[in-house]
C-alpha positions, 0 to 999 in steps of 0.5 A: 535549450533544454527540453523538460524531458532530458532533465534528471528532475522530470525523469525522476518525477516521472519515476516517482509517478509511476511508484506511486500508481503501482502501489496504489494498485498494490493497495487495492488489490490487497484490499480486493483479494482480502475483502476489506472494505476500503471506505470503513475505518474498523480495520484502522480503528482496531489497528492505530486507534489514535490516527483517524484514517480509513481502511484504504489509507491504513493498506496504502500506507502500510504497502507504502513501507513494504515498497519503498522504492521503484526497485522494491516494486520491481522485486515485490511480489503480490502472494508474499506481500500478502502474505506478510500483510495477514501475518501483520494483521494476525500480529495486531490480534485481528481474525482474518475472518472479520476484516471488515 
């Protein structure tokens, strides 16, 4: 019999797991260290004015694209993603003093 842990279709989910726990990590700190509030939805309104979502699904989706993999994780670094993020936010003409 073969145990669930050996099977490539575990290993992979539990990669895939864990992907997505440390993205929404990622996630939350951008959204900690920028001061956005995760539960408004200015930021997002401002951003995609057509998609209803809140500032936490607007960060967690974009940190999604930036790290599209477990090896992207393993190569991302925090100052230079959010750096890239102020610099997308700066692109949709959002002063990063008013990221509320």
């Amino acid at each position: 019999m073969i145990q669930i842990e050996q099977t490539r279709e575990y290993k992979t989910y539990l990669l895939n797991k864990s992907l997505n726990q440390q993205v929404k990590r990622m996630a939350v700190y951008l959204m900690t260290t920028l001061f956005i509030d995760p539960h408004s939805n200015q930021l997002a309104a401002a951003i995609q004015p057509a998609i209803q979502q809140d500032n936490a699904e607007l960060v967690l989706d974009w940190v999604r694209q930036q790290v599209c993999c477990a090896s992207c994780m393993q190569e991302a670094d925090f100052k230079a993603l959010q750096r890239d993020f102020v610099r997308w936010l700066l692109s949709h003409d959002i002063p990063v003093g008013e990221l509320q």
